[in-house]
N, C-alpha and C positions, 0 to 999 in steps of 0.2 A: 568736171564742170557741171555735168549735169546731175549730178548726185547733189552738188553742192547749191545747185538751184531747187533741188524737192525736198533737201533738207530746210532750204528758208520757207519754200509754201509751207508745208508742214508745221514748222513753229508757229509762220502767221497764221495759220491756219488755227492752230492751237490758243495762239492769241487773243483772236476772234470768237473764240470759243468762250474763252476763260472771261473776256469784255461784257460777251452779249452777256450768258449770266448772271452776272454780277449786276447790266444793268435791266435785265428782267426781274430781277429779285428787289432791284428800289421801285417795282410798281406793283406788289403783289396782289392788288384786286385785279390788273391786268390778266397776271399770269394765271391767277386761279378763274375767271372767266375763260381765258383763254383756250386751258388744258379740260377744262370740262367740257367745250366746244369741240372739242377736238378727241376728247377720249368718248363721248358720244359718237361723233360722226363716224370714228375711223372702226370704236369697238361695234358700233351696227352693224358694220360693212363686214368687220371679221366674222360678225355670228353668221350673219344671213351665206356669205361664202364658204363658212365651214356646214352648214347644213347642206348648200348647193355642192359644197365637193364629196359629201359621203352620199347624196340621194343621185346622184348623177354624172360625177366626175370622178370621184377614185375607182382603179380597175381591178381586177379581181387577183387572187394570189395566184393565177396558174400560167401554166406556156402560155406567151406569145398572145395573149390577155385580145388584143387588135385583131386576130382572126377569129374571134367569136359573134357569132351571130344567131338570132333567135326571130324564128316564123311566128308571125301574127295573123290570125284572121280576123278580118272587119268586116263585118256583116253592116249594112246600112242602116246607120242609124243607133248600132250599137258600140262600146267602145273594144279598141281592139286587144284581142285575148289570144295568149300562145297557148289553145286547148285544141288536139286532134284525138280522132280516133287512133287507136293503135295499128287496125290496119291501114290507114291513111298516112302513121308514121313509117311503117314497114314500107309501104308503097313509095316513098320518097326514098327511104335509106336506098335500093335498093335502084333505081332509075336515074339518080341523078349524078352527076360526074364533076361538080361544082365544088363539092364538102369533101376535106379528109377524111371525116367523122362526122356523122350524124347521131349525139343521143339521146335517149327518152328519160323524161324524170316524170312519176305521179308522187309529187308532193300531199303529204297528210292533211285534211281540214280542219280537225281536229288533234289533240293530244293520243299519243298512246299511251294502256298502262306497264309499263318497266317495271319489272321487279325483279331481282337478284340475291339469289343466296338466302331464300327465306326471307327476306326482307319487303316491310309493306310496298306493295305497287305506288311509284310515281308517276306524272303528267311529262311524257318526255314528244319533242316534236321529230318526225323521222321523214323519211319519204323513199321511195320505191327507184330504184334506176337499172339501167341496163348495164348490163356483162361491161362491155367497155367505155364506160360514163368514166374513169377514174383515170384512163389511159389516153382517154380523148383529150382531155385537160392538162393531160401531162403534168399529172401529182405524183409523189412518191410519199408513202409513208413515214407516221412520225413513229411509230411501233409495227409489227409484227408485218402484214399485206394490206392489199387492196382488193375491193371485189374486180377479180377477173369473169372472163366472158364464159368461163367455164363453172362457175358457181352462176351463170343464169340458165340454170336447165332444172325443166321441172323433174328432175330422180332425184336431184342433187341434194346433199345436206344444207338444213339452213344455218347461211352465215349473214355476218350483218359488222359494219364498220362503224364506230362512232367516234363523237367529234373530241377536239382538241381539248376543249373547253370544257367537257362532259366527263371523258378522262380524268381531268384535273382535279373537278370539283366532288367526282360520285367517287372515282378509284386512285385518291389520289398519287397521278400519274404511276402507279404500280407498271409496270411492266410485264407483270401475269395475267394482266385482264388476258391478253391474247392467250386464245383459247376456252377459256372461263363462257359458262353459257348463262343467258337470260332470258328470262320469259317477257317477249313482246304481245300484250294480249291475249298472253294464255301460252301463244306457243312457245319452243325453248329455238334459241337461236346461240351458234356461235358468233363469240366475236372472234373477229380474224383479223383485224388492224386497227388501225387509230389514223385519223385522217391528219393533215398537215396543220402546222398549228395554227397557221392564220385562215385557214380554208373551213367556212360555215355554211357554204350551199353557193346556189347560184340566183337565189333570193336576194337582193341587198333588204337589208332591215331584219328580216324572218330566219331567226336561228335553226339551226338543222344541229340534231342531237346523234342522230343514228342514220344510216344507209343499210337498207336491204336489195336484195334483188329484185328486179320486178316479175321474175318467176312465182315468186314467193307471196304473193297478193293473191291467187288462188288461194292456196293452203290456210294462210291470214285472213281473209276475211270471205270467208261461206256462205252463199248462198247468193252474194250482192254479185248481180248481172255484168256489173263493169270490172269482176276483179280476172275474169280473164281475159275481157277486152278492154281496159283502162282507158282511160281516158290522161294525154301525155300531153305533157311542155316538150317540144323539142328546141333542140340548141343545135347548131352545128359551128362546123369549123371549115372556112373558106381552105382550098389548095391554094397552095404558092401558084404569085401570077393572076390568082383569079379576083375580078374586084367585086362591089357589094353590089351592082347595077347588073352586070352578067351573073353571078347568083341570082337574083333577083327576078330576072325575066327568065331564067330556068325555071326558078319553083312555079313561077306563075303558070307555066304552060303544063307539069307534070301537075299542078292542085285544078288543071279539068276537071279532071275523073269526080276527085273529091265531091266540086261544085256541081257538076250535073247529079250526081249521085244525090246530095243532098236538094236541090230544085226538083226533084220526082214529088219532094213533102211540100216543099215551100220553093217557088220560081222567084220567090227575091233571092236564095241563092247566087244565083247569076249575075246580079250585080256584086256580091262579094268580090274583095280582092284579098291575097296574099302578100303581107309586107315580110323584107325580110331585112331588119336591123340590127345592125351594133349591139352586141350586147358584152363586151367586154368590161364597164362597167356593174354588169348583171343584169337582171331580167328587168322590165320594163312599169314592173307593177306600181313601185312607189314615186319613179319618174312622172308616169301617166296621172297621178294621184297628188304630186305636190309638184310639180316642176311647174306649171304655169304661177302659182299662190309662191313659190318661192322666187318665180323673176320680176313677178309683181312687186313684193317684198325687197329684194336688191333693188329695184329700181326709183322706188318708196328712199330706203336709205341712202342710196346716192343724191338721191336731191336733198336730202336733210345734211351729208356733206358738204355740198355744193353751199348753202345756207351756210352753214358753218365759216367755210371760206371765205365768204361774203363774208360775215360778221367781221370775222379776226381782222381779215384786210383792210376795209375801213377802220376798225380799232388803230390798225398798225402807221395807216394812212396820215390819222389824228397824230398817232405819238412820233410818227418821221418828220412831222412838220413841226412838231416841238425841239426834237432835237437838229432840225436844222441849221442852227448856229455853229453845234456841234461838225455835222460834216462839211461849213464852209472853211471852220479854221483848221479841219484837216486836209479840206485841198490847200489851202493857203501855206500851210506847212510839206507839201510834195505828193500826197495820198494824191493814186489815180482814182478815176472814176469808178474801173471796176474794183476796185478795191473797197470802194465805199459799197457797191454792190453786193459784193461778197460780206462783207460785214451785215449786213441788213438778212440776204437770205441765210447766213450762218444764222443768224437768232431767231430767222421761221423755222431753219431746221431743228432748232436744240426744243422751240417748240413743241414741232412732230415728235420728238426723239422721247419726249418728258412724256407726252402722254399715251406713247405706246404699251407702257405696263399695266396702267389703269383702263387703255382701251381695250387688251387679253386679257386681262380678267373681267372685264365687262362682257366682252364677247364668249367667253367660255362661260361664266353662268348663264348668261342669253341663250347659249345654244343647246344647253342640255335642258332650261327648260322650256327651251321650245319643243326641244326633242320627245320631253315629257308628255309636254300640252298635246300633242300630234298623235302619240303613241295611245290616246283617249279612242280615236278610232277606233273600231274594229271593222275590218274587212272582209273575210271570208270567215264565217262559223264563230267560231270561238277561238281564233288563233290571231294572236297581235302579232305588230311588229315594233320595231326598236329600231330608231335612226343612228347610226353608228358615229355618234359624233365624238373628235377627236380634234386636241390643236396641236397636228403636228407640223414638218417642216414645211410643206405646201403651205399652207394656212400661216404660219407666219411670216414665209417670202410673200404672202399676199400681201399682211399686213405692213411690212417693211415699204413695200411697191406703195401702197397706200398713203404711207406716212409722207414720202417721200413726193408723191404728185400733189399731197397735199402743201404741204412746205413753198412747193415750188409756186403753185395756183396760189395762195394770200400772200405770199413773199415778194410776188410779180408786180403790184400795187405801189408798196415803197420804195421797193426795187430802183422802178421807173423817176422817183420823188427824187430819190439819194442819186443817181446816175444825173441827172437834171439842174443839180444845186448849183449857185452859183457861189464862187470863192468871195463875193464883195458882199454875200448875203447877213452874214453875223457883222459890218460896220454901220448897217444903217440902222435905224431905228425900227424899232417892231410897232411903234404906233404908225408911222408913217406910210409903211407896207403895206401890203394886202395880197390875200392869195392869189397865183396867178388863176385864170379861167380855167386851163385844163383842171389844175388841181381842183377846182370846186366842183367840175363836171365830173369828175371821177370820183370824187366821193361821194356826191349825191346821185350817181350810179348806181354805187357798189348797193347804195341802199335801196334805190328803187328795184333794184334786183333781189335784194333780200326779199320786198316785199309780194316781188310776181313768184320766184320760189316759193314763197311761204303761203300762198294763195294756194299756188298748184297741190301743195303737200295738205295744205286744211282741206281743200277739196274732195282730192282723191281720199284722203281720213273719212271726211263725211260717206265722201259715194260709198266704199266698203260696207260702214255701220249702217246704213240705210238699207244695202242689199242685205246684211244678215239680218236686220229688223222684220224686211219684207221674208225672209225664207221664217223664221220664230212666229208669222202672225198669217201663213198659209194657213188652208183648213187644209186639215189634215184628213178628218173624216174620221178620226177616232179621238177620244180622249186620255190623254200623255200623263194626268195627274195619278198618285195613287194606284199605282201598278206597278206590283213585286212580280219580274220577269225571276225563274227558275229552270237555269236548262242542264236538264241531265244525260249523259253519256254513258248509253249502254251496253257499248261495249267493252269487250272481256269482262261481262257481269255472268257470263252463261246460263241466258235466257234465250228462249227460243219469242218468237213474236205471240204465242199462242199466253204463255206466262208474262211477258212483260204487258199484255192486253189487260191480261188480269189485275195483277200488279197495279198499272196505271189508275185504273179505276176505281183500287181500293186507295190512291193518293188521292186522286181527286177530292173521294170523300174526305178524310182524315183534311186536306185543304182548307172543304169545305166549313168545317167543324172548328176552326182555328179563330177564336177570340177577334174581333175585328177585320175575318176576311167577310167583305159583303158578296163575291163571288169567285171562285176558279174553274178556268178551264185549261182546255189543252190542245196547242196545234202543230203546226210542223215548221212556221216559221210566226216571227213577229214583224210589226211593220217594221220597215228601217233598219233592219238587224245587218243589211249588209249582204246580204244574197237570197236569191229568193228562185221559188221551182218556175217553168213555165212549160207548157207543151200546144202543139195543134189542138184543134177540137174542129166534131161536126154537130152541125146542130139542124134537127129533124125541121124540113120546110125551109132549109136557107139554104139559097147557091150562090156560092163563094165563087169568084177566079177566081185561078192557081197563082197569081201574079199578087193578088190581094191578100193571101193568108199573111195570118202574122201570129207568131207568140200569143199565145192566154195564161196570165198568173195565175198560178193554183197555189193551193192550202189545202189541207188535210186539220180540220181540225175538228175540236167536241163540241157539246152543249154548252149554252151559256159564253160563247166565244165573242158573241155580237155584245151582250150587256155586260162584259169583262172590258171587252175594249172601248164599251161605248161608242159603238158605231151602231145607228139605228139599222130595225127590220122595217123596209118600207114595202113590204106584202110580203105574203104568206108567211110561215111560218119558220122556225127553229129547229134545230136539229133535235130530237130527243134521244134519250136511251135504248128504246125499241128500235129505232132507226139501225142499231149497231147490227141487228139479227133480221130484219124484215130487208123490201127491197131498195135497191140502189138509190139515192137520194144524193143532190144536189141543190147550193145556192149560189148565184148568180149576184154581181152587183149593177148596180144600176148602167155605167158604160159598156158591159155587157148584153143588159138587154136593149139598150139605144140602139147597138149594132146592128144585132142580130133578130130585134122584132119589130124595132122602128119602133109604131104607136101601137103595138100590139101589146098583148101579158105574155112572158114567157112560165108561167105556174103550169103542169100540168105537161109542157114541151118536155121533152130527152136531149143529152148533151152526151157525145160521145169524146172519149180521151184517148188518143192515137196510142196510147200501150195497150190496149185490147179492143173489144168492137160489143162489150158489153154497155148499155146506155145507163146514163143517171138521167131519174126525175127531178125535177127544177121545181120544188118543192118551197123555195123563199128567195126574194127579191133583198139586198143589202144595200146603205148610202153609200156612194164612192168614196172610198179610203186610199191613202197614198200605200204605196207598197213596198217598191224599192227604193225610192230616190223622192225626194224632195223638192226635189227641181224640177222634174215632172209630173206631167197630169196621170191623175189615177188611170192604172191598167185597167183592159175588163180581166177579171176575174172569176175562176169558177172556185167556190168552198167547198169540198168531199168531207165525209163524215171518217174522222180518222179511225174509228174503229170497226168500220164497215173493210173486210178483206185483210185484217191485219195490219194493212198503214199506220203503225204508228208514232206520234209526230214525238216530240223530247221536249218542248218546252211550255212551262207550265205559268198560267199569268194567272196574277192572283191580287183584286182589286177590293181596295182595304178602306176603311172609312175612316183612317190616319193615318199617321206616316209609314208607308211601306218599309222603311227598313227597320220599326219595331215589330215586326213578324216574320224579319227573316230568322231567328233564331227557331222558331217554332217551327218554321217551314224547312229546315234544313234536318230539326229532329224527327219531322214526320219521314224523310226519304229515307234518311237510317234507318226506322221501325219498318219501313214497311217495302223498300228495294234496296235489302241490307249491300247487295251487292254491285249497287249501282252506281257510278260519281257522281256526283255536283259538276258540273264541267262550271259554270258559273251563275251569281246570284246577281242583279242590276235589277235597276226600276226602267220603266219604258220613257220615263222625260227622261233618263240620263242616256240612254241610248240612242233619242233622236238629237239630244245634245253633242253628241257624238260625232253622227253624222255631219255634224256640221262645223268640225272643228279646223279645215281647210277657211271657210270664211270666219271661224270669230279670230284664229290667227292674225287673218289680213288684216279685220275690222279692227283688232285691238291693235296691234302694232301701227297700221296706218297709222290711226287717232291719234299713238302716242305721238308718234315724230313727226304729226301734221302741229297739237302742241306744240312741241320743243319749236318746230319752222318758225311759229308765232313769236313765241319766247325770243327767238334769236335773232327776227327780227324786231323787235323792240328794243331789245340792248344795244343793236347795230344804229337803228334812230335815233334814240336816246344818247349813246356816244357821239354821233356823230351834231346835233344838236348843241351836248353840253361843248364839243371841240370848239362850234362853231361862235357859239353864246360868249364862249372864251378869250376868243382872238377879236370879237367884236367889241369888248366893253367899254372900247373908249368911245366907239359910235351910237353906242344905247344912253353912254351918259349925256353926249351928245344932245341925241334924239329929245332926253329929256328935260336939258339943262331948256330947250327951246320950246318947251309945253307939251311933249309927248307925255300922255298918263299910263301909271301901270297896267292899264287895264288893255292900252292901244298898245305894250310894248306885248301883252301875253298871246294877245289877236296877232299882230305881227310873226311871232315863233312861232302858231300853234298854225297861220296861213303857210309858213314854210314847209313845216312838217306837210301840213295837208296836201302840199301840194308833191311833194315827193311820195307820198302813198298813192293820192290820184294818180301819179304817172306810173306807179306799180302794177296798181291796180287796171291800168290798159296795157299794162307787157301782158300781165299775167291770165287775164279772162279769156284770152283765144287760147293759149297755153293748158289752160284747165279744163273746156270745152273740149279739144284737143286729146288730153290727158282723158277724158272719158271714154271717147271713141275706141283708143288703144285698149283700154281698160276692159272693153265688152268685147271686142274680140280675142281678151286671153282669160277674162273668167265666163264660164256659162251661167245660161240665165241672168245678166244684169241687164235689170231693165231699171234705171234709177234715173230720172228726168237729170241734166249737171244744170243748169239756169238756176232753180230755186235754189242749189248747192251753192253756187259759184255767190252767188246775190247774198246768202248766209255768211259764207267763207268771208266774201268782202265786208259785210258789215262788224264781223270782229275783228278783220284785220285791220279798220278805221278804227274799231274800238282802241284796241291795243295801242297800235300806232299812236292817236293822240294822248290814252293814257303816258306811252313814256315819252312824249312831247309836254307832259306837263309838269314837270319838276325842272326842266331843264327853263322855260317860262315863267315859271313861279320865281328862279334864280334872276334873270334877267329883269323881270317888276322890280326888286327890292334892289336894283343896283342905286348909286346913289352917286349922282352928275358930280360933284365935288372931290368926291374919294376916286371915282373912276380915271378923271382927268390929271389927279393926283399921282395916281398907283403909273399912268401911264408917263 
């Protein structure tokens, strides 16, 4: 019996299927409005959710993924970073009873050079980990071993594991690499396994090529003070039973030590805390870096769904009441209620169902290049990352889930119409009738809602593009035109600092020499590149509290650095060549000397730098320049002369009196002739790198904009529909209206008062809504400081714009009716 009752749903069901089709295919500007409405809204939702599940919701290839977790330190004020010292790492493995496992990684900033078998050195990315980093994770090999605890001992042979992907691509997947050695910046290293094939670090984004021991950063790189004390990411792994809260207030009590240790330099220390977070998804970098600009972004597309829905619904609202004749003579023939139900959301669903193809494929090229757009960043050094995006079965159970709450929200509309009908409705006359109230109240709803949507969505568009307008028209304090940045990587070039000093200076000139360079210099970092040095300082005649020390940004750079980047000398003088041999010498920018001389000159003062106790002269005053960040206000700053003690910096600006990148070719022949052995690590001009920097808001600015747009757009079609529905069902009363002296001109004022007055009522959902919608908006992006009133007052005036534009065709229709034919037709 009951097989034989889900066989009849099933057919009717099928029925229903095979009906609605057929009658969504005799409206096809319906249906193609419809699936465009919908393959938008639903393909936004997929991109923006397939980016939000690889940057923060897919978890890693290893054990038990939910017991990983990674220490952060937050210093006040700055954002939070998994970087400890190594014996501050030791001191935690070692103390605390919380972790199975505690590991260390020092990930590479840079490329290394690889090269194998004779073959030219490549840019490969690696990073450093401890003995049992590969056991803690509970990985097993896709080839040969893994580094054990007993290959991090410094007697030990060096070995070295690399990736899945690496394998693949360099040796394709041989199975003899295991064993086979390569030269990692010169030294020879075994490999001894090949990592799992889905396993690329514990970076999401940031490919990892190779693993070595962190033994092995001695031997690898000489001379640099951190390669025996490194500086480490730790990760650990909770014990069973133990939860993130009791982790949590462990490390905080064992990272004392740390923090007083470190407040002997600096007593803000002391307000430092120790987070310790989830990190089974991976480390925290590209989260911290896009996770608020991509909930912004979902939140953005979900209201441009929401619009959507609106739209269809009213559309759907329009066409149930046409077909109303239709479901009276099918209850008059036995149909129940829900059955008419069921028929109505079967045809929202085929719908959903229609434009799920064209909204995964909208969403997968959406999201790779947004992926792309994103990947324009760079964040530490020279080393990018890649958002790992992917449409697999998560991401289309998203979009199914999607389709499906869609269907149901604009379905719900007619739903409510067809449930309602009455059986005596198709014998009376359709001039005689009229809508009931609910029904006009709901449809003139559905619109005033499209309209306060479509407010909130132009709003938020605007607020965005206004905030990246305001970050594009900041002073910078340098000038961004015409500046061919060159930064080269000198290691495994085997130069000692004594020859690449040399070296350097003989590029400079050879720069200098170069057809349309008007100047080059060289420093150790460029503005906005994305990381940047800082340390204490004392400064002769100034007493600090210990409570008050803060950070000062340094640079290392040469001559000609100020009229390269175009940031004025506003006293004293420039660095010269003699400077490099003569004594110590230092420039100061302006919120440096505000600090620390008040209304004084610092010319002539000493600046000392907490790595020695030798003093620099304060030899030239600079305008304030932005440094790191954009979003804030220029650091103080001290300049060192980069060839004063061997310092020296790698990147070389080279400001041209046309286009920088018809000089990169010359400038790239210059570093072959003259640091045959040196790389290019990379060539950019300095506007594309603070363009860069900012690619988190032209994202939001540009996508808001668009689906603030489309809001508009779809609110107009929704007005305009619902308009022509109306203009429809009224023509026997327009001819009326005119058979008794209404003129065309009073019948257009009349439509176009309609319409106006269902925007007006939009337009007061929607302005506390957007107001609203700002508030939220500034406490998840930083730095927005964008007034919403003049926004909100814009947004509404094109939303009246629009809105009566497509109130007037549907008016234009209604003048030309004609009281004789009207009365006729009815």
């Amino acid at each position: 019996m009951a097989s034989r009752g889900l066989a009849r749903w099933v057919a009717d069901l099928g029925a229903d299927v095979r009906y609605g089709w057929r009658g969504l295919l005799r409206s096809p500007a319906f249906l193609a409005v419809a699936i465009l409405s919908l393959a938008l809204g639903i393909g936004a939702n997929t991109a923006i959710f397939s980016l939000i599940d690889a940057v923060m919701l897919r978890t890693l290839p290893v054990r038990d993924p939910q017991q990983l977790v990674e220490l952060l330190s937050h210093y006040p004020g700055d954002p939070r970073m998994n970087v400890f010292g190594w014996k501050h790492y030791l001191a935690f493995r070692e103390r605390n009873d919380v972790f199975s496992a505690l590991v260390a990684t020092a990930p590479s900033r840079s490329a290394f050079q690889v090269s194998r078998d004779g073959s030219p050195a490549e840019a490969v990315y690696g990073e450093f980990v401890v003995g049992d980093f590969f056991t803690a994770l509970g990985l097993t090999p896709a080839a040969g071993r893994l580094i054990a605890v007993e290959d991090d001992q410094p007697d030990r042979s060096a070995v070295a594991v690399i990736s899945w992907p690496y394998w693949k691509s360099r040796f394709n997947l041989d199975p003899a690499v295991v064993g086979r050695t390569i030269a990692v910046d010169g030294a020879p290293l075994t490999v001894v396994g090949v990592a799992p094939r889905r396993f690329e670090g514990l970076q999401t984004g940031f490919r990892t090529d190779i693993w070595m021991p962190i033994a092995e950063a001695a031997a690898m790189l000489p001379g640099q003070p951190q390669a025996r004390e490194p500086l480490v990411a730790v990760i650990g792994r909770l014990k069973d039973g133990v939860s993130l809260e009791q982790a949590r207030a462990q490390m905080r009590v064992l990272d004392r030590t740390r923090l007083e240790e470190m407040a002997r330099g600096n007593p803000g220390w002391r307000q430092a805390t120790l987070d310790v977070e989830p990190a089974g998804a991976g480390s925290s970098g590209l989260r911290d870096l896009f996770g608020r600009q991509l909930l912004v972004l979902m939140a953005i597309v979900a209201l441009m769904l929401a619009i959507s829905c609106t739209n269809i619904a009213s559309l759907l609202l329009a066409r149930a009441t046409v077909r109303e004749p239709e479901m009276a003579v099918r209850l008059s023939l036995g149909a129940t209620r829900w059955r008419l139900v069921r028929l109505v959301l079967t045809e929202a669903a085929i719908l959903s169902a229609v434009a799920i193809p064209p909204a995964v494929w909208l969403a997968y090229a959406g999201a790779r290049g947004l992926a792309r757009a994103a990947a324009a960043i760079r964040i530490v050094g020279a080393r990018q990352f890649e958002i790992p995006v992917q449409i697999d079965a998560r991401v289309l159970i998203f979009t199914a889930a999607i389709a499906a709450l869609t269907a149901l929200l604009f379905g719900l509309a007619p739903a409510r119409q067809a449930f309602h009908v009455g059986p005596g409705a198709s014998l009376r006359d359709r001039a005689a009738r009229s809508d009931p109230r609910s029904r006009r109240v709901l449809g003139k709803s559905l619109v005033m809602a499209q309209v306060a949507l479509s407010l909130v969505a132009l709003t938020g568009g605007s607020l965005f593009i206004q905030h990246l307008s305001n970050l594009r028209d900041v002073d910078t304090g340098f000038r961004r035109e015409s500046v061919l940045l060159v930064t080269l990587d000198p290691r495994g070039g085997g130069l000692n600092r004594t020859q690449l000093t040399a070296l350097y200076r003989q590029l400079l000139e050879r720069f200098n020499a170069i057809p349309g360079v008007q100047s080059a210099t060289l420093s150790g970092m460029t503005p906005i590149s994305g990381g940047a040095a800082s340390r204490f300082v004392r400064v002769d005649g100034f007493t600090e509290r210990p409570e008050d020390r803060r950070y000062v940004s340094l640079n290392m750079i040469a001559p000609r650095y100020f009229e390269t980047l175009g940031t004025p000398l506003v006293a004293g003088r420039d660095f010269s060549v003699d400077d490099a041999t003569g004594p110590r010498v230092a420039i100061v920018n302006q919120a440096f000397a505000r600090y620390y001389f008040a209304n004084g000159s610092p010319l002539g003062k000493h600046v000392t730098i907490d790595w020695d106790d030798r003093p620099y002269e304060i030899v030239g005053i600079s305008a304030d320049a932005k440094y790191a960040d954009l979003h804030q206000p220029a650091p103080r700053t001290v300049y060192i002369h980069t060839f004063q003690d061997g310092r020296v910096g790698s990147v070389f600006s080279l400001r041209t009196s046309g286009s920088p990148g018809a000089v990169a070719a010359d400038a790239r022949r210059a570093v072959d002739d003259v640091v045959k052995t040196v790389r290019v690590a990379g060539v950019t001009t300095l506007a594309d790198q603070v363009d860069a920097s900012l690619v988190p808001e032209r994202l939001v600015a540009a996508l808001s904009g668009l689906f603030g747009a489309i809001g508009v757009a779809l609110a107009a079609v929704g007005l305009y529909g619902l308009l022509a529905y109306t203009i429809a069902r009224r023509t026997r009363e327009i001819g009326i209206r005119m058979a008794l002296g209404a003129t065309p001109r009073g019948v257009v004022r009349m439509v176009l008062g309609d319409a106006g007055m269902l925007i007006a009522g939009g337009l007061v959902i929607g302005t506390p809504l957007a107001i609203w919608g700002r508030r939220v908006a500034a406490g998840m992006v930083p730095g927005l400081r964008v007034e919403a009133l003049p926004l909100v007052a814009t947004a509404a005036a094109v939303m009246v714009a629009a809105g009566l534009l497509a109130a007037w065709l549907p008016a234009r229709h209604a003048a030309r009716v004609q009281p004789l034919e009207a009365l006729r037709r009815e």
